[in-house]
C-alpha positions in Angstrom: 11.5 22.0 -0.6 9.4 23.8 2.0 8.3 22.0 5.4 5.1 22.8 4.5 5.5 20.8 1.5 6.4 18.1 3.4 3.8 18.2 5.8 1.3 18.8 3.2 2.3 15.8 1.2 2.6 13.7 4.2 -1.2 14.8 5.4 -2.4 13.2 1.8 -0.8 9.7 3.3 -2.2 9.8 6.3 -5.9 9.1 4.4 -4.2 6.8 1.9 -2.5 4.5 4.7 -5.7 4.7 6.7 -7.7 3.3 3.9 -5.4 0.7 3.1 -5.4 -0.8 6.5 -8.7 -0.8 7.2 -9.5 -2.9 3.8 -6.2 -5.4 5.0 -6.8 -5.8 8.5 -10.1 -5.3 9.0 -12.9 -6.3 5.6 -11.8 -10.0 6.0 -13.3 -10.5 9.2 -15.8 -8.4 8.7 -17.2 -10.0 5.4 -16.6 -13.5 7.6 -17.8 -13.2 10.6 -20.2 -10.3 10.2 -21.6 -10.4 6.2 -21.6 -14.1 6.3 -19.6 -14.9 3.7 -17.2 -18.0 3.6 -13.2 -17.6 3.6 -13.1 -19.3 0.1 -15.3 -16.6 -1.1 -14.6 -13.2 0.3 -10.7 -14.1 -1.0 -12.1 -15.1 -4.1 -14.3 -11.9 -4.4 -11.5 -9.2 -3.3 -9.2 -11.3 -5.8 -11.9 -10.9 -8.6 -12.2 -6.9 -8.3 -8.7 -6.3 -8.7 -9.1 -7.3 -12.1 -10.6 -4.4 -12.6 -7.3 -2.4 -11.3 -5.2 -4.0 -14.7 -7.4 -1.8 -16.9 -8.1 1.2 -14.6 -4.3 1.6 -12.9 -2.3 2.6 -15.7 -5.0 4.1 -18.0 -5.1 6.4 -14.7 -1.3 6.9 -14.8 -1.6 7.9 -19.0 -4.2 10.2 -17.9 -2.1 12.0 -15.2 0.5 12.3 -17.3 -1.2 14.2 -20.0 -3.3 16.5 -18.3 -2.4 20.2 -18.2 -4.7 22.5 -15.4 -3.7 25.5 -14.1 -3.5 23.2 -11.1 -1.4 21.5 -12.6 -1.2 17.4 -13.7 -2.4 15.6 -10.2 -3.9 18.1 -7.7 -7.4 18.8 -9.9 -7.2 14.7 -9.6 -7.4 14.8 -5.8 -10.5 17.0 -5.6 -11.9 14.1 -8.0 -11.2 11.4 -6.0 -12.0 12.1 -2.4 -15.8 12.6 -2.3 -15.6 8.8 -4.1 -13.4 7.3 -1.3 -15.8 8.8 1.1 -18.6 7.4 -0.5 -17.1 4.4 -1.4 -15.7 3.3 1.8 -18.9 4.1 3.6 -20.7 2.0 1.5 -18.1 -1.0 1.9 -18.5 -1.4 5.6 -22.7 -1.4 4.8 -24.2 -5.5 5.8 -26.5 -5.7 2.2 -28.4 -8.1 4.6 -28.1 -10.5 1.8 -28.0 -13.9 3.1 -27.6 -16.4 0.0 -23.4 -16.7 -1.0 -23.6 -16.1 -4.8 -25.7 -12.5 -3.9 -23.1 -11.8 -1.1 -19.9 -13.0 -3.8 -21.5 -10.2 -6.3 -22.3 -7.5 -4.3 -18.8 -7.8 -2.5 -17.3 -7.7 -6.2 -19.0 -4.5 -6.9 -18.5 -2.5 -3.8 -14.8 -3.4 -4.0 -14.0 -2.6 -7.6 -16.0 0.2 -7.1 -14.1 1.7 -4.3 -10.8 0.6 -6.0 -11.1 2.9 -8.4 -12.2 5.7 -6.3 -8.4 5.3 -5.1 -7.2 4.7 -8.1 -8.0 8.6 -9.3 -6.9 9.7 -6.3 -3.7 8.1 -5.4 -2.0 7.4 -8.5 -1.8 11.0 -9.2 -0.9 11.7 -5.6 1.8 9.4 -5.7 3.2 10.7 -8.8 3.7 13.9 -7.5 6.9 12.5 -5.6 9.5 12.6 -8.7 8.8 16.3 -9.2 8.3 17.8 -5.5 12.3 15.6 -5.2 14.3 15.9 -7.7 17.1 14.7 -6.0 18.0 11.1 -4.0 18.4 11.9 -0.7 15.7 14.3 -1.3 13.6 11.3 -1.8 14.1 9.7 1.2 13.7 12.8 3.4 10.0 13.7 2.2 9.2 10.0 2.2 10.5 10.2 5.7 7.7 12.8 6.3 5.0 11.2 4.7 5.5 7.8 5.8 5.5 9.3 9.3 1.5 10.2 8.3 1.4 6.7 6.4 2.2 5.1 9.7 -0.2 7.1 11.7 -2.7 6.5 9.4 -2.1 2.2 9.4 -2.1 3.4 13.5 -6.1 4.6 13.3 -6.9 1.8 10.9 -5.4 -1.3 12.8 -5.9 -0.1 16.7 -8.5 3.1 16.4 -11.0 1.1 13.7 -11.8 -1.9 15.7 -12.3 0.6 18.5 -14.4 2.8 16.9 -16.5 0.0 16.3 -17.0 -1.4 19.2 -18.0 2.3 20.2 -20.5 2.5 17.7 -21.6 -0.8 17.3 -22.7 -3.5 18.3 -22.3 -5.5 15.2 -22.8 -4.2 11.5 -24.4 -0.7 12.9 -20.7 0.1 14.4 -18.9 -1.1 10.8 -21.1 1.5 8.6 -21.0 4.2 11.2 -17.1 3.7 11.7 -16.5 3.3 7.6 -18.0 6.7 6.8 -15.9 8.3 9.7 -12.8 6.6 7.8 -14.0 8.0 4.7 -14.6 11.4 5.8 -10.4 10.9 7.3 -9.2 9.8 3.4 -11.3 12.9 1.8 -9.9 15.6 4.5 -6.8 14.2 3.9 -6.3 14.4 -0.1 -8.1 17.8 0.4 -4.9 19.2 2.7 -3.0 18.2 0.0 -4.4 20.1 -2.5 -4.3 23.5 -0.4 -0.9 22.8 0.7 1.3 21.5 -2.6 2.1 23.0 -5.4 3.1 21.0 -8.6 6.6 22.5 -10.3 5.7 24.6 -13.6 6.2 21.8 -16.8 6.4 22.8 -20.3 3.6 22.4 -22.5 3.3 19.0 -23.9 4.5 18.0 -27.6 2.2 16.9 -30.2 1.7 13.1 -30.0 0.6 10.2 -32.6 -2.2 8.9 -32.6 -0.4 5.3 -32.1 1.6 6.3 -29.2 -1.2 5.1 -26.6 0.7 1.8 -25.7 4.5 3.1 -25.8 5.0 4.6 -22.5 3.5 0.9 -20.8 5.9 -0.9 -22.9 9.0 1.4 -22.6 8.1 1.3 -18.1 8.3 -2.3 -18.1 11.4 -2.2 -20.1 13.1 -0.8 -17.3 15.1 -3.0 -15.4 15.4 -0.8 -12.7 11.9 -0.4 -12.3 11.2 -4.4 -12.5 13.8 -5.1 -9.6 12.5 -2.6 -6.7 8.2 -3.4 -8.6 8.7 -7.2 -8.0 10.4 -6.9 -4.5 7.5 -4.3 -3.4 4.8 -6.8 -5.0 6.2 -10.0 -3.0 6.5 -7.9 -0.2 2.8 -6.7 -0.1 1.5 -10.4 -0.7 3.8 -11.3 2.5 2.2 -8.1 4.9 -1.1 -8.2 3.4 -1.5 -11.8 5.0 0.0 -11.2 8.3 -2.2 -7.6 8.3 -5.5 -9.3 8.7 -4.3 -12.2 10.2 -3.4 -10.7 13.2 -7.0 -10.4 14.1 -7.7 -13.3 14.0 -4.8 -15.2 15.7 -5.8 -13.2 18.9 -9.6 -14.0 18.6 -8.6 -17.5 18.2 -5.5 -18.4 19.7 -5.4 -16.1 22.6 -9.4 -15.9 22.9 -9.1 -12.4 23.1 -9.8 -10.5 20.0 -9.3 -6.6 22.3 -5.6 -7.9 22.6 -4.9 -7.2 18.6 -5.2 -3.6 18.8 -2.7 -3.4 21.7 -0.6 -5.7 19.6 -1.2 -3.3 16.1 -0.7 -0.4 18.4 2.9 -1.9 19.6 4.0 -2.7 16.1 2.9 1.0 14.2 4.1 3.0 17.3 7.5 1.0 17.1 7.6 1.8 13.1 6.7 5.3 13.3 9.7 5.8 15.9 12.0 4.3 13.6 11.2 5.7 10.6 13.5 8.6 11.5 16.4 6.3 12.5 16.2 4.4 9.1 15.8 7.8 6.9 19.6 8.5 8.8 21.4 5.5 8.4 19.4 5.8 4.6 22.4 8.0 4.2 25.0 6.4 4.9 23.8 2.5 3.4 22.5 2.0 0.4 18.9 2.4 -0.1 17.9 -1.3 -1.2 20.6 -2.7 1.8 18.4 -0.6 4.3 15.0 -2.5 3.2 16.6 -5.7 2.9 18.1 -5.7 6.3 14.4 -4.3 7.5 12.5 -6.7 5.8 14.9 -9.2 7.1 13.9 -8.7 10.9 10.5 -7.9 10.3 10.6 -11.8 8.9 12.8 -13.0 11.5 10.6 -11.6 14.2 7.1 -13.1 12.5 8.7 -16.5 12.4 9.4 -16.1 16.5 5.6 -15.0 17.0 4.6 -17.8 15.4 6.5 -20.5 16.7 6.4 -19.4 20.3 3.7 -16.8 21.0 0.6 -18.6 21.6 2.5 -19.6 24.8 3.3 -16.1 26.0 1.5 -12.9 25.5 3.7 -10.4 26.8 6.8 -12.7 24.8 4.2 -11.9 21.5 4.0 -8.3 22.3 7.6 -7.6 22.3 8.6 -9.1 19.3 5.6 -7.7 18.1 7.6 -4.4 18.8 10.4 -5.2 17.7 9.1 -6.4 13.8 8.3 -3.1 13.8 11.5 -1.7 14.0 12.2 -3.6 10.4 8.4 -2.9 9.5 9.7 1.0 9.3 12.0 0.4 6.1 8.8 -1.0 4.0 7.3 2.7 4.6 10.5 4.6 3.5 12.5 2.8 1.3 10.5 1.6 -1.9 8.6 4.9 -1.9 12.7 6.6 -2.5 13.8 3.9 -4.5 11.0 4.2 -7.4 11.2 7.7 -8.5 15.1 6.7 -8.9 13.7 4.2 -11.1 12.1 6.6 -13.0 15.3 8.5 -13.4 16.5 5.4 -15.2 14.1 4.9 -17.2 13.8 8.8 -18.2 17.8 8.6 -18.9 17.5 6.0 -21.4 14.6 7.0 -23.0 13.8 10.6 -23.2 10.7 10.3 -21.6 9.1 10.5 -17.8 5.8 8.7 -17.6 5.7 9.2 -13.5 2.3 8.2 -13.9 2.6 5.4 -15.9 4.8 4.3 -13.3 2.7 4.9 -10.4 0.0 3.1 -12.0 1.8 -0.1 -12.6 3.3 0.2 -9.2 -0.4 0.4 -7.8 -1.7 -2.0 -9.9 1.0 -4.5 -8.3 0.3 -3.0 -4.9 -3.0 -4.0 -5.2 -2.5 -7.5 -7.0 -0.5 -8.4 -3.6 -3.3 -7.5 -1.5 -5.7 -9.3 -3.6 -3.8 -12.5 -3.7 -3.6 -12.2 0.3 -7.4 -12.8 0.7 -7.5 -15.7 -1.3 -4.4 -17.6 0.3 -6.0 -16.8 3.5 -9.4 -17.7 2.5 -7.8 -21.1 1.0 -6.0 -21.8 4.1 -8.6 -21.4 6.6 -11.3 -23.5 4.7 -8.7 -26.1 4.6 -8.6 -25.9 8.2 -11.9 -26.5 8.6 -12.8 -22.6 9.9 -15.8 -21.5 11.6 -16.7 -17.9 12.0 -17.4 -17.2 15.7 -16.4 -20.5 17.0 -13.9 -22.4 18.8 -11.8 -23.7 16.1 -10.4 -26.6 14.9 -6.1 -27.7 16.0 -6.1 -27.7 12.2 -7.5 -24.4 12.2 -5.1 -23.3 14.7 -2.1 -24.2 12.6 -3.6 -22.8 9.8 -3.9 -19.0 11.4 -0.1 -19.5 12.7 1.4 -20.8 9.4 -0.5 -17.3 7.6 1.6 -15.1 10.6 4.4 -16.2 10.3 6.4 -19.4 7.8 3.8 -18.2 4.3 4.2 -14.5 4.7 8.4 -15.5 5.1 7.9 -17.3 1.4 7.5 -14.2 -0.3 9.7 -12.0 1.7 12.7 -14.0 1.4 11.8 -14.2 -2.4 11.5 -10.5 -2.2 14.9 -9.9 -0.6 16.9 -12.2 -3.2 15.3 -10.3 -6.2 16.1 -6.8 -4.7 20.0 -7.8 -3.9 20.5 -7.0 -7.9 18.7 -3.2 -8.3 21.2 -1.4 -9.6 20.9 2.2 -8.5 23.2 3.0 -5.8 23.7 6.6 -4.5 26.8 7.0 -6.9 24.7 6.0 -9.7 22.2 8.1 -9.5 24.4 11.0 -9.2 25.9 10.0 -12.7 21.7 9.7 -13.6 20.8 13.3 -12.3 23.9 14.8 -14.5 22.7 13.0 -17.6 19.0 14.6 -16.9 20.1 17.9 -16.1 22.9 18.4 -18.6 21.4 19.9 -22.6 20.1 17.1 -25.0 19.6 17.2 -28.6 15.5 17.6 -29.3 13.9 13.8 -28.9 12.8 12.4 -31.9 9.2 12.3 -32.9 8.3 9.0 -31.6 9.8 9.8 -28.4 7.8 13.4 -27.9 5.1 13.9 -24.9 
C-alpha cells in the first residue's frame, strides 16, 4: 500500500470525524440554548431520526456491495454524497425561527434524518473500502493509524475550531449557519481527495443472484460472532463518548462559568490522542488488538470518573486529566476500525461470502444508535434537574451535568470492556483466517454466489 493511499484515505476521515463532532459536541446546545428547544425534546428528536438509519444503513451497505463502475464499488459513491453533507450540514446549523416546540420537534426531525443519510451514502462506502485497500492485520492497523490521525484532527476543528468559528462569525444563530456551511464545504473537500487519491483493487465480475437473496447477507453478518463481540463493544462505547462529547460544553458553561474554557479543554484531550495514536498503533504489535482498546478505554474511564469527582474544584487539576483521557481516548480511533475488517475475514471464512458493506452498514447503523441514545439520556437527565438554558442552574442541575461526564458514560464502558474480553481473533488466528482465504476453494454453491 502506497503512502499516498494512506494519506488519501486518511484525508476522507478528516471530513467524516469533523462532521461527527460537530453534531456530538456542539447541535445539543445549540438546539437548547439557541433554537429553543427543550432537553427532553432535542434528545427525543435526534433519537427519532435515527430511525430512519435502520432502513437506510444497510440497504446502503447491499448497494455498495453490488455496484460495479469503472470506478469501482465505493468511490462513484463519494462524489454522491458530498455535495449532500454540504448542503445538509449547512442547513442543520440554520435557526427556522420557529418558536412553538411541536414545529421545532419536526423540523429538527427532518433536517437530521435528512443529513443522516447524506452520510450514510457517503461513508458507508468510504468505510468499506478498508477490507480491500488491507488485506492483511497489521496492515489494518497501520492505515487506521493514518486515518485516525485525520479522524482526530478532524474531532480537533469540530470540538475547539467550531465554537470558535462561531464566535467569529456570530453573534448568535448568524455565526452557527455561517460556521455549518464552512464545515460542510471541509466534509465535501475531504470525500473529494479521496476519490482522486484511492484506487479500489480490480474484483471479478459479480455472479448471478436469486431473486430471494435480498435478506441473506443481513442475516449471515449478524451471524457472526466475531462481528457481534467487537459491534456491541463499539456501540456501548459510542453511547458512553457521545454523552461526555456534548457534555463537556456544558459542564464548563455551568460549573466553571466559563463556556471559552471547553475548547482549551477539547483542544487538550484531541492533541493528547492524536500524539498517541502512533504509540498505540506500536505496541498494537506487540498486544493483542482487543487488550490494546480495553486497556485504553480503561483509562479513558478511569480519568472521566477523576474529572468528575474532583474537577469543579480545580481547573488546571481538570485540564490535566483532561490530557491524560486522551492518551486512552487514542485506542477508540485505532483499534475497532482494525478489528472489524478481521471480523469480516471471519465471517468471509465461514461463509463464502464478503458483504464489507453490509458490514459497514450495520456497524454505522450502531454507531449512530449510540449517538442517538446519547441525546435523549442527556435530555432526560437535565430536565430532571430542573435545567434552564442560559441560566444559573439548579445544585440538582449541577449533579446532573457531572453524573453525564463522568459515573453514566463509565456504565456503558465497563459493559463494553467485559463484552470485548471474549472476541476471538487474535493475531495468530487471523493468520490461520488469511490462509483459509487465500488458499483454492471448490466453486460456492448457488445460494452462496455474489
Amino acid at each position: 500500500m502506497t503512502l499516498r493511499t494512506k494519506l488519501g484515505y486518511g484525508a476522507g476521515d478528516l471530513g467524516g470525524n469533523l462532521f461527527f463532532t460537530v453534531v456530538s459536541f456542539h447541535l445539543l446546545i445549540f438546539f437548547t440554548d439557541t433554537v429553543g428547544l427543550s432537553p427532553a425534546l432535542t434528545g427525543l428528536a435526534f433519537t427519532a431520526a435515527r430511525l430512519w438509519d435502520a432502513v437506510t444503513d444497510p440497504l446502503m451497505g447491499v448497494l455498495s456491495d453490488r455496484t460495479r463502475t469503472r470506478w469501482g464499488r465505493r468511490r462513484p459513491y463519494l462524489l454522491a454524497g458530498a455535495p449532500l453533507l454540504l448542503a445538509g450540514i449547512a442547513v442543520l446549523f440554520v435557526d427556522p425561527g420557529l418558536r412553538t416546540p411541536g414545529a421545532l420537534f419536526a423540523w429538527a426531525v427532518i433536517v437530521y434524518s435528512l443529513v443522516n443519510t447524506a452520510y450514510t451514502v457517503a461513508f458507508i462506502p468510504y468505510n468499506s473500502l478498508t477490507p480491500d485497500l488491507a488485506p492483511a492485520s497489521d496492515e489494518r492497523t497501520a492505515l487506521n493509524g493514518y486515518r485516525m490521525t485525520f479522524a482526530v484532527a478532524g474531532t480537533l476543528i469540530g470540538a475547539a475550531g467550531f465554537p470558535a468559528l462561531v464566535t467569529a462569525l456570530g453573534p448568535g444563530a448568524p455565526g452557527y449557519a455561517r460556521a455549518g456551511l464552512i464545515t460542510g464545504a471541509i466534509v465535501c473537500a475531504g470525500l473529494f481527495v479521496t476519490f482522486l487519491m484511492v484506487r479500489e483493487p480490480p474484483l471479478p465480475a459479480p455472479a448471478a443472484r436469486s431473486a430471494a437473496a435480498g435478506l441473506r447477507p443481513v442475516l449471515q453478518t449478524l451471524g457472526n460472532r466475531a462481528f457481534l463481540l467487537v459491534l456491541i463493544p463499539w456501540t456501548l462505547h459510542m453511547v458512553g463518548i457521545s454523552l461526555v462529547s456534548p457534555m463537556v460544553v456544558f459542564y464548563f458553561k455551568y460549573v466553571h462559568a466559563d463556556e471559552g474554557l471547553s475548547q482549551i479543554a477539547l483542544g487538550v484531550l484531541l492533541i493528547a490522542a492524536m500524539a498517541s495514536i502512533a504509540v498505540w498503533v506500536r505496541v498494537g504489535r506487540r498486544l493483542e488488538k482487543r487488550t490494546c482498546y480495553n486497556l485504553g478505554m480503561v483509562w479513558f474511564c478511569v480519568c472521566l470518573l477523576a474529572a468528575a469527582a474532583f474537577g469543579q474544584h480545580s481547573v488546571p487539576l481538570t485540564l490535566i486529566v483532561i490530557g491524560l483521557a486522551g492518551f486512552g481516548l487514542a485506542t477508540h480511533y485505532v483499534f475497532p476500525w482494525s478489528m472489524l475488517p478481521d471480523a469480516i475475514d471471519a465471517g468471509a471464512a465461514a461463509s463464502g461470502r464478503r458483504d464489507e458493506g453490509v458490514y459497514y452498514g450495520l456497524w454505522t447503523l450502531l454507531q449512530k444508535g449510540g449517538q442517538a441514545l446519547a441525546p435523549l439520556l442527556i435530555g432526560i437527565t437535565l430536565s430532571a434537574g430542573g435545567y434552564v438554558a442560559d441560566a444559573a442552574q439548579t445544585p440538582a442541575a449541577l449533579t446532573g451535568i457531572r453524573l453525564l461526564v463522568g459515573p453514566f458514560p463509565a456504565v456503558f464502558f465497563a459493559a463494553a470492556v467485559a463484552v470485548l474480553t471474549a472476541y476471538p481473533i487474535t493475531r495468530a488466528a487471523h493468520a490461520q483466517l488469511a490462509e483459509r482465504l487465500t488458499a483454492p476453494r471448490a466453486a460456492p454453491p448457488s445460494g452462496a454466489e455474489r
